[in-house]
C-alpha positions in Angstrom: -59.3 119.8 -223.3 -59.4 116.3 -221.9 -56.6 113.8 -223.3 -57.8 111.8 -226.5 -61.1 113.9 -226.5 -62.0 113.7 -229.9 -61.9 117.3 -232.5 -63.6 119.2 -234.9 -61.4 120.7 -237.1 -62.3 124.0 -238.8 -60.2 125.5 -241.2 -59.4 129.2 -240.1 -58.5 132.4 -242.4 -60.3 134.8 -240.6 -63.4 135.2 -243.2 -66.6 135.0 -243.1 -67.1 131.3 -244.4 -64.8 130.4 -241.4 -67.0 132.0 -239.5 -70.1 130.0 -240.4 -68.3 127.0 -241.0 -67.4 127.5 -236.6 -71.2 128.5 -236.7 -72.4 124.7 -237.8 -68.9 123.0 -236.0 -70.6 124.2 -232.8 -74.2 122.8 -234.0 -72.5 119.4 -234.6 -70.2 119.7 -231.0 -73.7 120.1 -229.1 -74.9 116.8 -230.6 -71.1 114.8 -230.1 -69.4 116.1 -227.5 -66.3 116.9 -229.3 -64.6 119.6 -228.7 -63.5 122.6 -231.8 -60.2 123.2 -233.1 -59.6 126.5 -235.4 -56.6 125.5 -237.5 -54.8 128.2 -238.8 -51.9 127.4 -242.1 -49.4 129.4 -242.7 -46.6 129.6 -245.6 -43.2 127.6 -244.2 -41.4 131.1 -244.5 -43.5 133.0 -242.2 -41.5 135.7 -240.6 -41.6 134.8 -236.3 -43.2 138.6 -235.9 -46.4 137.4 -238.0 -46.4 134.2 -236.7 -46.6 135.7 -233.2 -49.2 138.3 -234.4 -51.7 135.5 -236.0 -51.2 133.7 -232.8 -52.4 136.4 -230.8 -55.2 136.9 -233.6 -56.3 133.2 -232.7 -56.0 133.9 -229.3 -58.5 136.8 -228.9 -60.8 134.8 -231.4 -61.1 132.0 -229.3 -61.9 133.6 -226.3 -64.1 135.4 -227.7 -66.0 132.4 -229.3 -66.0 130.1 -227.0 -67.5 132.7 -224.9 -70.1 133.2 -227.6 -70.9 129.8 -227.9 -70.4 128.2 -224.8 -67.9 125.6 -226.4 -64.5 124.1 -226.0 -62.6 125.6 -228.5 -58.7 125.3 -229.1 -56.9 126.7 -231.2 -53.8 125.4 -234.0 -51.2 126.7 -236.4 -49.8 124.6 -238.9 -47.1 125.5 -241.6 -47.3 124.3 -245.3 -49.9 124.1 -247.8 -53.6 124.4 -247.1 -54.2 121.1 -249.5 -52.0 119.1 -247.6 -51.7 120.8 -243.7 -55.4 120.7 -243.2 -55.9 116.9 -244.2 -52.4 116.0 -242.3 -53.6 117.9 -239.5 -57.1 116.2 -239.3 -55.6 112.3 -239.9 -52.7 113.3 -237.2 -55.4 114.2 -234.8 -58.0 111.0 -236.0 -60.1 114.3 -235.5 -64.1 113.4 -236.0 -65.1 115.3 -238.3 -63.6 118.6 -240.7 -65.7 121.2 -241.0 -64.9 123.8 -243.4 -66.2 126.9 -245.4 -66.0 127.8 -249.0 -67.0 130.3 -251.3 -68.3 128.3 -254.1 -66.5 128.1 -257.3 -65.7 131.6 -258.5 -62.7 133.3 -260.3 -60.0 131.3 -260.9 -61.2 128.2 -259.4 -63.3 127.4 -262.4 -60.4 127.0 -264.5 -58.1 125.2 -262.1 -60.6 123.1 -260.0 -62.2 123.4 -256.9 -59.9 124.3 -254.0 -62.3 123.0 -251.0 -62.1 119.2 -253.3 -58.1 119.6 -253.5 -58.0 119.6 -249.8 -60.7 116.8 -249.1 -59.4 114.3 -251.4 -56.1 113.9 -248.9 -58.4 113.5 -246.2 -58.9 110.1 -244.1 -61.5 112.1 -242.6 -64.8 113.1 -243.4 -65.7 117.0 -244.3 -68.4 118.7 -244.5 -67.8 122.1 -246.3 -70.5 125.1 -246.2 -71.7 128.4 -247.7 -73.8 129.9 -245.0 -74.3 129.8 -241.7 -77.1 127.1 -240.3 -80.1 128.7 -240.5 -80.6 127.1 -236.4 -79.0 125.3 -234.1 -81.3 122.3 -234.4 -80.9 118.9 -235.3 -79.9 118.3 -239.1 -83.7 116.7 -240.0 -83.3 115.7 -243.5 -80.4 114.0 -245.1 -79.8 113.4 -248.7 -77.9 110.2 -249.7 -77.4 110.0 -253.4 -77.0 106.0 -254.4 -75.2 104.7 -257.4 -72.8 101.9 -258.7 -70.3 102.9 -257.0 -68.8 100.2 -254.6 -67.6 103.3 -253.0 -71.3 104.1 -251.9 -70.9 101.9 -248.6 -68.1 104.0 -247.5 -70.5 107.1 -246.9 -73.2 104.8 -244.9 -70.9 105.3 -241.8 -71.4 109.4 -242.2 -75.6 108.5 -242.6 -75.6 106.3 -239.5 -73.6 108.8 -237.6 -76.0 111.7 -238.5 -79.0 109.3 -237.5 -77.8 108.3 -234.5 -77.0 111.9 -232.9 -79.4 113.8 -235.0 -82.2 111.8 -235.2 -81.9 112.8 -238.8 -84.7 111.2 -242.2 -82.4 109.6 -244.5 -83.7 110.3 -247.9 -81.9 107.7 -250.4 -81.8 109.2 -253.8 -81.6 106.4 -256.5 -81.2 107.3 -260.4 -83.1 104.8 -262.5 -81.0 103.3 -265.8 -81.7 101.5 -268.7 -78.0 100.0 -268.3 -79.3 96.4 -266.4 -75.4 96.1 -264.6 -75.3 99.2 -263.8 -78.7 99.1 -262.4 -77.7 95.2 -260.7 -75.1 97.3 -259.1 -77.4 100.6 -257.7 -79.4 97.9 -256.1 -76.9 95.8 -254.6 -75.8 98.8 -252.7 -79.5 99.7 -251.8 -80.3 96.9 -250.3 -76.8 97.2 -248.5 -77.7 100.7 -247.5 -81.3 99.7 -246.5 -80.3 97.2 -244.3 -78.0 98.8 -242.1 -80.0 101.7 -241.9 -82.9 99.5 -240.3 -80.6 97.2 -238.4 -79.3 100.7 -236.4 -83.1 102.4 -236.8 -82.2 104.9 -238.7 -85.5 106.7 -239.9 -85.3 106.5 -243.8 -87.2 106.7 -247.5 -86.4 105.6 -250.7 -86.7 108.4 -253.6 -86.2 107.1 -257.7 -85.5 109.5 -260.1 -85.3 109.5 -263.8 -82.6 109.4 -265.5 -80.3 112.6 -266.2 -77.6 114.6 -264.7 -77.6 113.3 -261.4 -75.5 115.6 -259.4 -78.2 118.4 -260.5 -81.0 116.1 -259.7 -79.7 115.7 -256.7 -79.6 119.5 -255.9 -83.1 120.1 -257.3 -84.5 117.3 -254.6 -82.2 118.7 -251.8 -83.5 121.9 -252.4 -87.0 120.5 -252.9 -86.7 118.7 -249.6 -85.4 121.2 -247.7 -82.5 119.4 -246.9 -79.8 120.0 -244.5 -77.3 118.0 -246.0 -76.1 115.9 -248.5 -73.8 113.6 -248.1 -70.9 112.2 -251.1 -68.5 110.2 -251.8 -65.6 111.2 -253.5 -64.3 110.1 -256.9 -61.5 107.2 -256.1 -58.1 108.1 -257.3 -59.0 111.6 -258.6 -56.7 113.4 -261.0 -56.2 116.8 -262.8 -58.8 116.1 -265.4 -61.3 115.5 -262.9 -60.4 119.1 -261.5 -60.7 121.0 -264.1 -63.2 118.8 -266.4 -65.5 118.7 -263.0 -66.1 116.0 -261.3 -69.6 115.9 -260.0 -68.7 116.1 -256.9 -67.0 119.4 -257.4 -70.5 120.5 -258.6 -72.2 119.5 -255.5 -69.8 120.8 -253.2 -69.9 124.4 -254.7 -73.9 124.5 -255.2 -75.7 127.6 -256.1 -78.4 126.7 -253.3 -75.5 126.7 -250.6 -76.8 123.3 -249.3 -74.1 121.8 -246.9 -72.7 119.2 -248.1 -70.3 116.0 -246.4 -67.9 114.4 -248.5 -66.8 110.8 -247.4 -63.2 109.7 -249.1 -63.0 106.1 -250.2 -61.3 104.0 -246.8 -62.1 107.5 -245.0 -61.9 106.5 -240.9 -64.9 107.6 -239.1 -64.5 108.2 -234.9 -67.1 107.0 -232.9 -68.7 105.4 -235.6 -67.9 101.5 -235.2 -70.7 101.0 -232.4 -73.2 101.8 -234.7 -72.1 100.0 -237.6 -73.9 96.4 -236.5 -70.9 93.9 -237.5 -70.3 95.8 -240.6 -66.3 97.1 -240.5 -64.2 99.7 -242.6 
């Protein structure tokens, strides 16, 4: 791997959701040029026999997939706790992007919270966090950018520009109509913000409005309507426990029953290779 080449991270446990999380790391590598790194976290007491025996594991599946892929793929263990090694890891690195799988909410993780949001949210990174495997190795075509109030919403325009850029991906921005008249002042403001950059790069783009209502469904319903290939959020600023196990919208999204890949952007999240493409506008 050359010096200061720049990573994909994916999350490694050996299951299947690693497995297509790799699948859609590799789609993305093709595009960027980056090379793959399946990170591995293991508890601080691990026994040096098991560590050497998961190192060999990684080994094997390495060659093995980067044989099947054609791709440069390294490998990493890390020691600690998956919601804090993975995000360390990724910020240590200034990796591009985390790419990582999940099995939706199920068991347990409906009453204590998503787990796949519990690791994002330390992220300086953006993830983007799958069900399935891509259904080709194509270009992601259509992108779904939910808008709202949020100040926060600029944060994510890096991720849109990126994807546009190397993808030659449709932005579709998704706006939710109010009757609230600051709230809807503020939805516009960063519209017009979004719009504007997204021209000033040529990004290809449309603007959706949809009544109003729960909006992280909505969103799903057009995604799956649109047949998109991602949607891309921003995380809640400052989350907390409530927002775990309350459900945060975002927590919604991520786990969706249509298995619809979805990028989540952290407030002041870095973004590599980004800041040619940004037109003047910084982080």
């Amino acid at each position: 791997m050359e010096e200061n080449k720049k990573l994909i991270v994916v999350p490694w446990d050996f299951t299947i959701v690693a497995e297509h999380a790799l699948a859609h790391a590799v789609k993305i590598s093709r595009m960027v040029g980056n090379d793959i790194c399946l990170l591995h976290i293991v508890d601080t007491g691990i026994k040096a026999a098991e560590e050497s025996d998961k190192k060999n594991k990684l080994l094997k599946i390495v060659e093995e997939k980067a044989a099947q892929y054609n791709a440069g793929i390294t490998w990493h263990i890390s020691k600690g706790s998956i919601f804090s090694a993975i995000a360390d890891f990724a910020n240590d690195k200034e990796a591009s992007l985390v790419v990582m799988g999940t099995h939706g909410m199920k068991g347990m993780q409906k009453l204590t919270g998503s787990w796949a949001l519990k690791v994002i949210v330390k992220s300086k990174v953006p993830f983007i966090v799958v069900q399935e495997p891509p259904a080709d190795q194509e270009k992601y075509h259509n992108i779904v950018f939910p808008i709202d109030f949020r100040a926060e919403n600029k944060e994510k325009l890096k991720m849109a520009i990126f994807m546009g850029k190397y993808f030659d991906s449709k932005i579709h921005l998704l706006v939710a109509t109010t009757n609230d008249k600051i709230l809807t002042k503020k939805t516009k403001v960063n519209l017009n913000f979004g719009v504007k950059y997204l021209i000033q790069n040529n990004i290809d783009y449309e603007i959706h409005e949809i009544a109003k209502g729960d909006f992280a469904q909505q969103t799903l319903d057009f995604s799956l309507k649109m047949n998109a290939d991602l949607i891309v959020i921003v995380t809640t600023k400052n989350i907390t426990f409530a927002d775990y196990v309350v459900g945060a919208s975002e927590q919604y999204l991520i786990a969706n029953s249509s298995k619809i890949p979805v990028c989540c952007v952290n407030p002041m999240t870095s973004f590599a290779n980004v800041g040619q493409f940004m037109g003047g506008w910084g982080s």
